[in-house]
C-alpha positions in Angstrom: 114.8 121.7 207.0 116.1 124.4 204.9 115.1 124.9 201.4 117.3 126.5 199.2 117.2 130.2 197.9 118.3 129.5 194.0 115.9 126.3 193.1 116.2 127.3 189.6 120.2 127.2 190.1 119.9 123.4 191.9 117.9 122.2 188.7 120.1 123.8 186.4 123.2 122.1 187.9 121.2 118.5 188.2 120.9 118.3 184.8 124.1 118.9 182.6 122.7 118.1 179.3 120.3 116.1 177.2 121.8 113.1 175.5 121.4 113.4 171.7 123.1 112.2 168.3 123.6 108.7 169.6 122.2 105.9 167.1 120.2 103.3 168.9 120.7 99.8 170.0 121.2 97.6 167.3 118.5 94.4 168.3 115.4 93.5 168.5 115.1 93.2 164.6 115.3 90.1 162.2 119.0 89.4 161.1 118.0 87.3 157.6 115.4 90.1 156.8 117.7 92.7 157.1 120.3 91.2 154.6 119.0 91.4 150.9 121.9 90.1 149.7 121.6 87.2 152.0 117.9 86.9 150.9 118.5 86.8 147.4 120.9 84.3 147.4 118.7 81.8 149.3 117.0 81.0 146.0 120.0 81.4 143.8 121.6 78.8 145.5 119.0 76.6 145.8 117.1 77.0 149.5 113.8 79.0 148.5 111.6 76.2 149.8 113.4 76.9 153.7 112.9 80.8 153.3 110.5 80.4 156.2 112.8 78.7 158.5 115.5 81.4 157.9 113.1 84.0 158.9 112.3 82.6 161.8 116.1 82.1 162.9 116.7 85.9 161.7 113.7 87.0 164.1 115.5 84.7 166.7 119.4 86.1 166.5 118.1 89.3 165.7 116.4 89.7 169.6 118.0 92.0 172.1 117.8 88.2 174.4 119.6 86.3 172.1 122.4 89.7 171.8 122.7 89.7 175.5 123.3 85.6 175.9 126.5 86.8 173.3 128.2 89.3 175.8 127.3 86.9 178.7 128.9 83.9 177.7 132.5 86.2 176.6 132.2 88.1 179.6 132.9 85.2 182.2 135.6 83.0 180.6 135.2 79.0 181.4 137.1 77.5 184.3 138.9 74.3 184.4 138.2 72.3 187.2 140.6 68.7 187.5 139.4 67.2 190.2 136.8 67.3 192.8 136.5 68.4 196.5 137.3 64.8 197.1 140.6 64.4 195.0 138.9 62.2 192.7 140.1 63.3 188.5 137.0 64.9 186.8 138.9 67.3 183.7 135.9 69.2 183.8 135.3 72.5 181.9 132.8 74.8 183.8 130.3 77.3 181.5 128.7 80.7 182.2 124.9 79.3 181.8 124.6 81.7 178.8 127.1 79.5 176.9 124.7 76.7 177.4 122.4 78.7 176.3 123.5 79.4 172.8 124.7 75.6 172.5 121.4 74.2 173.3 119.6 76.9 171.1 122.4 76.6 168.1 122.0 72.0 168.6 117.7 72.1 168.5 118.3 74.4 165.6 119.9 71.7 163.5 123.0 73.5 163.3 125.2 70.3 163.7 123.9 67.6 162.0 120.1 69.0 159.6 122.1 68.5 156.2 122.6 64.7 157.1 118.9 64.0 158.7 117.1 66.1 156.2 119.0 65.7 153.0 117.5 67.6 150.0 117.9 70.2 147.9 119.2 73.3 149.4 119.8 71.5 152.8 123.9 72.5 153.3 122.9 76.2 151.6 120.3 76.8 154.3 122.6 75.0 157.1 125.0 77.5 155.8 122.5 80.6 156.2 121.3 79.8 159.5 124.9 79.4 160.7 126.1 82.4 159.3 122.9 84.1 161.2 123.6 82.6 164.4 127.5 83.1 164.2 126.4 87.0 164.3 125.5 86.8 167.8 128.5 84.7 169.4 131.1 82.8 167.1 133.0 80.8 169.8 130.3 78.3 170.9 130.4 77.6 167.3 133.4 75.3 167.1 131.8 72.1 169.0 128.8 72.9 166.5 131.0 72.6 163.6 133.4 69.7 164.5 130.2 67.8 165.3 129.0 68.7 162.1 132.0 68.0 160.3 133.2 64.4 162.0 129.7 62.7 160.3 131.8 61.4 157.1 134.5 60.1 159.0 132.5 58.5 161.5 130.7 56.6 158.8 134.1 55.2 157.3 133.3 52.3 160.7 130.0 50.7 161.0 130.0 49.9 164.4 130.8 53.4 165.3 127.9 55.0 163.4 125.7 52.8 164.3 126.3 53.2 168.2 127.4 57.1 168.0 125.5 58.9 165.2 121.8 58.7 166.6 123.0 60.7 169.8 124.8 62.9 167.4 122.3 63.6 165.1 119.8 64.3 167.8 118.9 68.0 168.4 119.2 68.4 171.9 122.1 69.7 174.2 123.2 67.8 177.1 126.1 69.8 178.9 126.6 67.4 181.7 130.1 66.0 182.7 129.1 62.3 182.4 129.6 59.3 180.6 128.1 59.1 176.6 126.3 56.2 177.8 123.8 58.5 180.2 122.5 61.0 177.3 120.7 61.0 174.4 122.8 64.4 172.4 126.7 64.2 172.0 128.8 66.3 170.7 132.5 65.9 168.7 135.4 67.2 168.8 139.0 66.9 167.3 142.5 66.7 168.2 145.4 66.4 166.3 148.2 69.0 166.5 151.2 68.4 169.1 153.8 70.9 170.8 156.3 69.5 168.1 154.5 69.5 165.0 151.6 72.0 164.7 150.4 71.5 161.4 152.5 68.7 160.5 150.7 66.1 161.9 152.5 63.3 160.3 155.5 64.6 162.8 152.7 63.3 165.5 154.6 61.0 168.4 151.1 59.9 170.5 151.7 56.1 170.4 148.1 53.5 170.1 149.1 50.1 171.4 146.3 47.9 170.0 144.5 45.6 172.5 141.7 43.5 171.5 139.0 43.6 168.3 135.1 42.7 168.9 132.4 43.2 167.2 134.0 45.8 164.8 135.5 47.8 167.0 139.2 47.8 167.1 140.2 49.3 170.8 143.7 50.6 171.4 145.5 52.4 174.3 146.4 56.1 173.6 149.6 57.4 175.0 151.2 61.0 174.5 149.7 64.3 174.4 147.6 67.1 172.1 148.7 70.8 172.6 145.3 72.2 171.2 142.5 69.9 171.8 138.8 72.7 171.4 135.5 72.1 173.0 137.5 69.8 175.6 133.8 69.2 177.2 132.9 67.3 174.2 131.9 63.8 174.5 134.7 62.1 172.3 137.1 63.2 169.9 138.7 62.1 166.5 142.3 62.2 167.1 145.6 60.8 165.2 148.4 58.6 166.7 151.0 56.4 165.8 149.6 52.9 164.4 152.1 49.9 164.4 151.3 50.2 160.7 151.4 54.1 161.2 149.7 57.5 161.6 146.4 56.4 162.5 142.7 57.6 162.9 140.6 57.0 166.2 137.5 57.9 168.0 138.1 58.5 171.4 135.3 59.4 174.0 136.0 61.0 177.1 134.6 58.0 179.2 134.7 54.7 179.2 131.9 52.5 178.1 131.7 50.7 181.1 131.6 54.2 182.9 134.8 55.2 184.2 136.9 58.2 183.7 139.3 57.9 180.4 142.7 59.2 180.9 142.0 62.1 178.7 143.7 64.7 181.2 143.2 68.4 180.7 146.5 70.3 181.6 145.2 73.4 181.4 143.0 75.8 179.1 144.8 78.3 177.0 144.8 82.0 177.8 143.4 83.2 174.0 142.9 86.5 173.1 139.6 85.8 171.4 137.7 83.2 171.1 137.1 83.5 174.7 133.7 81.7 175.4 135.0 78.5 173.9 137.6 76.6 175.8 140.5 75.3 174.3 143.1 72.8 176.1 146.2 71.3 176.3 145.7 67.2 177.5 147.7 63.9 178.1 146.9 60.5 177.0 147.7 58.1 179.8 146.6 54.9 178.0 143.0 56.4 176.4 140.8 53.9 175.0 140.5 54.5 171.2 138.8 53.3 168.9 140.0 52.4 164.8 138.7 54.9 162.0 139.6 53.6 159.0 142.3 51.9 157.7 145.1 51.8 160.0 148.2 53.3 158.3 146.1 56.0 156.6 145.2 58.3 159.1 145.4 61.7 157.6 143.4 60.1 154.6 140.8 59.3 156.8 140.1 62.5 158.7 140.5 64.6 155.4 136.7 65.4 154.8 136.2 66.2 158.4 139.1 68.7 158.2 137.4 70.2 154.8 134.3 70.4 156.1 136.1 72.6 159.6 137.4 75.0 157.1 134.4 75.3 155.3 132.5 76.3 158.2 135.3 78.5 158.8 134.4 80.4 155.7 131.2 80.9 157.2 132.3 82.0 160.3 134.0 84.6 158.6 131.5 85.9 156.2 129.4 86.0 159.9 131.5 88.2 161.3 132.1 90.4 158.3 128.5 90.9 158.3 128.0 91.6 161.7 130.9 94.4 161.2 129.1 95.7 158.5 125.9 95.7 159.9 127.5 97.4 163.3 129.6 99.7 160.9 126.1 101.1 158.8 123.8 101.2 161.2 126.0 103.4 163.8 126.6 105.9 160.4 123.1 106.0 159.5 121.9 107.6 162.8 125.0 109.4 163.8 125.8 112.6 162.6 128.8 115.1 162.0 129.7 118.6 160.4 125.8 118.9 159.7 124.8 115.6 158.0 124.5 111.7 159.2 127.8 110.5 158.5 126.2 107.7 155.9 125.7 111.0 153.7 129.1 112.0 153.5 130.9 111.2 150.5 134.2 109.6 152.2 132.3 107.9 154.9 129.9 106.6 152.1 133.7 104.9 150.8 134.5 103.0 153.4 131.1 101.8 154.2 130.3 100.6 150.6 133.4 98.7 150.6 132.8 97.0 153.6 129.3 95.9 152.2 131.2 94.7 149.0 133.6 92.6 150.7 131.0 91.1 152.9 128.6 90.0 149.9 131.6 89.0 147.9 132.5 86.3 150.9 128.9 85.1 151.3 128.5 84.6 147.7 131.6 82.4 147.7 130.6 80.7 151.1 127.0 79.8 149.9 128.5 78.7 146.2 130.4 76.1 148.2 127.3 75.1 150.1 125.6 74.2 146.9 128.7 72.2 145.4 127.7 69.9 149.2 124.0 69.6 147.8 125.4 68.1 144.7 126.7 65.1 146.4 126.5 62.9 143.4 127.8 65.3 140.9 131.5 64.6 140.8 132.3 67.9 139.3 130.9 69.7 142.0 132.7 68.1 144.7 136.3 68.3 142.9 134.8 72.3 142.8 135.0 71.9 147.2 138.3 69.9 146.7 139.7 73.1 145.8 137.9 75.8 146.1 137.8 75.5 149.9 141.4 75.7 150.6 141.4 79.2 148.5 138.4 80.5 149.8 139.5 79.4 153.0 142.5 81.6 152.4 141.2 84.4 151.1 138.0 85.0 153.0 139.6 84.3 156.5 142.6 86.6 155.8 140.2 89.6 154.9 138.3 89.6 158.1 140.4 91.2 160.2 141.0 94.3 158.4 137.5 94.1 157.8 136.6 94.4 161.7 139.6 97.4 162.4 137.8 99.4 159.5 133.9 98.9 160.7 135.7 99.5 164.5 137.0 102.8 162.8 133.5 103.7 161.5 132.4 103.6 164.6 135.2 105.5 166.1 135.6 105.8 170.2 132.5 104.3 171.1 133.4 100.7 169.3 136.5 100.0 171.0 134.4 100.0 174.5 134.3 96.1 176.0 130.2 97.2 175.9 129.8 96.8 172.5 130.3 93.8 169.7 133.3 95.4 167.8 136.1 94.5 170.3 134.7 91.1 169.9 134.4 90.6 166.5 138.4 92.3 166.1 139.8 89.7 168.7 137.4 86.9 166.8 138.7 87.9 163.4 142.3 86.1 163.4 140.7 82.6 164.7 139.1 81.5 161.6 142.6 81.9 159.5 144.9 80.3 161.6 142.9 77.4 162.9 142.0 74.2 160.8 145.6 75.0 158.5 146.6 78.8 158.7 147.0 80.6 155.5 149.9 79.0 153.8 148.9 75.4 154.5 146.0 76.4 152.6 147.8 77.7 149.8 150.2 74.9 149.3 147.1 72.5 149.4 146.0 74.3 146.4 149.1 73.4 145.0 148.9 70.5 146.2 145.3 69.8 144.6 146.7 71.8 141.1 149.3 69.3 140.6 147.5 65.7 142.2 144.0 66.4 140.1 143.9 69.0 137.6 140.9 68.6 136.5 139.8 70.4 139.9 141.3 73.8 139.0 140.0 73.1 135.2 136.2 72.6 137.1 137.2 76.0 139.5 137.8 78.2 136.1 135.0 76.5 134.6 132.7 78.2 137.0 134.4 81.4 136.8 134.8 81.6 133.5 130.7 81.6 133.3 131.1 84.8 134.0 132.7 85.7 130.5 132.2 88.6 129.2 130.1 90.5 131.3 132.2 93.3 132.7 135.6 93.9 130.7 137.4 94.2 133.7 136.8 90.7 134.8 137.8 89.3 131.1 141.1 91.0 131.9 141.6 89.7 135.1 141.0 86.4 133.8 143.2 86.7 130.8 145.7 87.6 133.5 145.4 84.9 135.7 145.3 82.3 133.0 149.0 83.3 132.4 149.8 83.1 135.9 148.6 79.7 135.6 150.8 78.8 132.8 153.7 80.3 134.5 154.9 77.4 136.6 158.4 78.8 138.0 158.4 79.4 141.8 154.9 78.5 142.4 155.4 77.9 146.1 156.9 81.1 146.5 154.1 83.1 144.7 150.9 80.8 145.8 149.9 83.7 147.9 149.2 85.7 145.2 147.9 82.9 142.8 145.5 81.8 145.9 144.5 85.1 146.1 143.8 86.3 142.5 141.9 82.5 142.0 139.9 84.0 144.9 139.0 87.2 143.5 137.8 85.8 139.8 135.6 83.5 141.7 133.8 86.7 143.7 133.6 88.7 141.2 132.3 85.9 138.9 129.2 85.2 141.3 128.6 88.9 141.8 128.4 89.5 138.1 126.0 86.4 137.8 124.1 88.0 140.6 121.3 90.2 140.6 122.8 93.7 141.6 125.0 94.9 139.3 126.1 98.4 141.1 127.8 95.8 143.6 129.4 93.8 141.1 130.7 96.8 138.8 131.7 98.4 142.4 133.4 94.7 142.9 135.1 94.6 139.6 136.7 98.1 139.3 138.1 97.6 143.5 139.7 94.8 143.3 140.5 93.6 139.7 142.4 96.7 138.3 146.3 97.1 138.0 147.8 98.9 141.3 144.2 99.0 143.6 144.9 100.4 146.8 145.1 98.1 149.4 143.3 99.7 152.3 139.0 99.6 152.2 137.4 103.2 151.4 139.2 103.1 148.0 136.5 103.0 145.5 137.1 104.9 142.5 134.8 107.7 141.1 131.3 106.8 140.1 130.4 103.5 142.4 127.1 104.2 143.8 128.0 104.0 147.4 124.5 105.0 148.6 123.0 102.1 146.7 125.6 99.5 148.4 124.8 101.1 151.6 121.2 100.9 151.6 121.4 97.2 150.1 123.5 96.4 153.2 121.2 98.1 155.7 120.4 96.0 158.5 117.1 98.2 159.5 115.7 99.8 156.4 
């Protein structure tokens, strides 16, 4: 064999270069640990005594095994599968095994039902905390986790219902199989209302219930007609609307039949979405599905309204998750990567952006967890005309800023984060969902009109709680001697409730930041986004805003 003349040359050309300046994997570190802001707020809002429990979920989303199950489940989409090898109709939804992964982890972990089994103070603020953790890591598995959550109030409005269904909701296991409710012990919810004709106008609905018999408090009707968006089509009954002989209704119906057989719940196919991938979403017929009454008949809309509030509260929380996660991506990559001599972090226009971020991020969890606490305060009827409203406009608000949120952090990252092998791509195509699903923007506005003009003593309760804030920073009294003009102002309001929703939405941030405990984030807060002509893209802070400050408070490793 011959050897070569020039080893020195061979060596020299086998190894090109040595890889440096590359910042290291983000994992393997604890999620709630590395959020002060998070941290801080578990005791402000009343969830100190779980502190414990949201360590141990940070350690948990935080591990590179937990990351991995995240890319796994988006990178093999689910597959609808109608009928078996035999003909026979099965509407079955197939998973990667990862995606059962996260559901059975996200289900033990109380993520579903622990406010309603383990009531007490702080329990819907920690709920909130650990879902905001665990939405870091994958966000789509989270929308059977929430409507299963959410659907406990309306399931309670019919005895026999709760008494059969709720112990095999509540329970904190995962049960994945494609088989009747009867055969497990864990069931998930789901919800579908919106038809090809109607969208959001649900009272335009055309589904048609045919009422059959009554016994033992169940009234059972036939469902026939269709739902264009039906999520989580693998869950194990659904609270849909139809047409009533008295009118728009509310039912439960489960994807088998008591007694066993198939229910004609037929899956016409899954949409094609460009997020929101691991989750499967469908378009089904009714063929004459049993159903079952919620409610009063006639007064459908009525009767699914808290489920509906509490979807779009956990929206709000989705959001703040992936803000976060951005943020977290965004500051970590800067930190350890570095340009024209210093880590980018250092440099002054970098530091901008980055502290902006951070901002908007702690701005949208303070709001989200506020929220959670008015849901502790179940008896306090203040408190829940506070949710009444201030869910639709933080809703709005936080929802809509996420998606510019995820292009900037993308940006921060530059080349690398557009690559399918990191989160960002993720997060950008996740960012839209949260805002158009459960009522898109302006539904949510016009509900706030709605809830202005049906009970004002909401919106009196809302600037209550802002107005706490009073004189603390001068900027904010401004804003707020602004806005109560805007509210006396009463031509056009449809036309301008964008910008009412929006400003309502901004005095409420930069109220709980200024009641918080870091005032370079709420003086950073105030002088961004409360001034006359701000600019309207992030990395616009004006001179003296301690960006290094924000930065390191947002740091996920320290």
């Amino acid at each position: 064999m011959a050897t070569s003349r020039y080893p020195q040359a061979e060596k020299a050309l086998a190894d090109t270069h040595e890889v440096q300046n590359q910042p290291p994997l983000l994992e393997d570190y604890n999620t709630y640990l590395g959020d002060q802001a998070a941290q801080e707020m578990t005791a402000r809002f009343g969830a100190g005594r779980h502190e414990q429990a949201l360590i141990d979920h940070g350690a948990l989303t935080g591990s590179a095994a937990m990351i991995e199950l995240g890319f796994q489940a988006n990178a093999h989409k689910p597959e609808l599968h109608t009928h078996d090898r035999r003909g026979h109709r099965i509407d079955e939804v197939r998973f990667h095994p990862a995606y059962h992964q996260l559901m059975q982890t996200a289900l033990e972990q109380g993520l579903h039902s622990s406010p309603w089994t383990d009531p007490g103070p702080g329990a819907h603020v920690k709920r909130a905390l650990k879902y905001y953790l665990h939405a870091q890591v994958e966000a789509a598995h989270g929308c059977p986790v929430t409507m299963t959550f959410a659907a406990m109030p309306t399931l309670r409005k019919n005895k026999a219902i709760a008494e059969d269904w709720l112990p095999k909701v509540f329970a904190r296991a995962y049960d994945g199989r494609n088989v009747p409710y009867t055969h497990k012990q864990a069931l998930t919810l789901g919800m579908a209302m919106t038809e090809k004709q109607g969208g959001s106008d649900v009272r335009a609905n055309t589904t048609v219930a045919h009422p059959l018999e009554t016994r033992g408090g169940l009234k059972s009707y036939e469902l026939v007609g269709h739902k264009y968006f039906v999520s989580a089509p693998m869950s194990d009954a659904f609270l849909v609307l139809a047409q009533a002989p008295e009118g728009l209704s509310c039912f439960l119906l489960p994807r088998w039949r008591p007694d066993g057989s198939k229910n004609p719940l037929q899956i016409q196919r899954l949409k094609n979405k460009m997020g929101n991938v691991a989750n499967a979403s469908s378009e089904t017929e009714l063929r004459g599905a049993l159903a079952w009454l919620i409610g009063e008949p006639g007064r459908g809309v009525r009767t699914i309204i808290e489920m509906v509030a509490l979807t779009r509260y956990d929206c709000m929380i989705g959001s703040s998750a992936g803000m976060r996660q951005a943020t977290a991506q965004a500051i970590h990559h800067c930190r350890h990567r570095k340009a024209f001599g210093a880590a980018l972090s250092e440099q002054p226009l970098m530091q901008n952006v980055l502290a902006d971020l951070a901002l908007e991020s702690e701005a949208a969890l303070a709001y989200t967890l506020r929220m959670a606490q008015a849901l502790d305060n179940a008896d306090d009827e203040n408190e829940q005309r506070l949710i009444r409203i201030g869910t639709a406009i933080g809703k709005y608000w936080i929802c809509k800023r996420t998606p510019q949120h995820a292009y900037e952090a993308m940006e921060c990252i530059g080349g690398s984060g557009l690559m399918e092998d990191c989160i960002m791509p993720r997060l950008f195509r996740e960012s839209p969902v949260n805002a158009i699903w459960e009522g898109s923007g302006n539904i949510q506005c016009l509900d706030v009109l709605r809830s202005m003009d049906k009970e004002p003593d909401a919106l009196e309760v809302f600037m209550a709680e802002v107005s706490l804030a009073a004189g603390a920073h001068p900027l904010f009294d401004d804003f707020m001697a602004s806005l109560q003009e805007e509210l006396e102002e009463t031509d056009n309001l449809s036309y301008r409730a964008r910008t009412l929703t929006e400003h309502l939405a901004l005095a409420m941030q930069a109220s709980l930041l200024l009641r918080g405990s870091n005032m370079a984030v709420a003086d950073a807060f105030c002088q961004s986004r409360l001034q006359p002509g701000i600019a309207l893209n992030y990395g616009n802070l004006p001179a003296g805003v301690d960006c290094a400050a924000i930065i390191e408070r947002a740091a996920p490793v320290q």
